[in-house]
C-alpha positions, -999 to 999 in steps of 0.1 A, spaced: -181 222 -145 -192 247 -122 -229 232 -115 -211 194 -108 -186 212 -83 -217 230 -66 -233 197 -66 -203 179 -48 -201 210 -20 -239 206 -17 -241 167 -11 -204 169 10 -223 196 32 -258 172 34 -242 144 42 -216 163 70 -250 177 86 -268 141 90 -237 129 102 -236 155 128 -272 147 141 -272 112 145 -269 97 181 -253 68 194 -276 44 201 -273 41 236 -261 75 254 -262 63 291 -245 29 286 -207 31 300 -185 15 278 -165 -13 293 -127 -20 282 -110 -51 293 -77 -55 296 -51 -80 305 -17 -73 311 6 -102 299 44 -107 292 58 -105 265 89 -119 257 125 -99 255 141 -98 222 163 -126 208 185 -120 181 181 -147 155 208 -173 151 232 -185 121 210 -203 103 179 -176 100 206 -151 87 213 -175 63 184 -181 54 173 -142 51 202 -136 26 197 -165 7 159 -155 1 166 -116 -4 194 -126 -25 171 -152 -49 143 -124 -48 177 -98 -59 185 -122 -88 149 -120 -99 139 -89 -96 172 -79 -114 162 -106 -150 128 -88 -144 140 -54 -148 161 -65 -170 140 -79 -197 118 -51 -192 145 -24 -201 161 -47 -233 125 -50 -244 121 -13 -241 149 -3 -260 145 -31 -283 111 -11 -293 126 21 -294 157 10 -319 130 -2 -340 107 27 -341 141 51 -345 151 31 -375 121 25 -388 112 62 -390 144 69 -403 142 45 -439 
């Protein structure tokens, strides 16, 4: 255990001292950023029937992840009841 975790330290310290004296490639080139200023648009809040829609989606994904979970925990007990009673005969 000991030599693997002198072996990581030794590669982690390598690998920290070539990354330490490499270069860029270029050292005299100046580095150009562009950028354009455009407008964005103010917020809107959304109208009647994108609410609706949002709760009729989260509500659907509700209904299904509630079966999921449900299944999952009848299943779950399901195995336990049997294992109890089976250990119990």
């Amino acid at each position: 255990m000991l030599i693997r975790v002198l072996l990581v330290c030794l590669l982690s310290f390598g690998a920290l001292r070539i990354l330490t004296r490499m270069k860029p490639e270029s050292e005299n080139k100046a580095s150009l950023v562009k950028i354009t200023t455009t407008s964005t648009p103010l917020y809107t809040h959304p109208d009647r029937e994108q609410k609706l829609t949002a709760l009729a989606r989260l509500s659907v994904g509700a209904i299904v992840a509630g079966a999921l979970f449900a299944i999952f925990l009848s299943v779950a007990i399901a195995y336990i009841v049997g294992t109890v009673t089976s250990l119990l005969q």
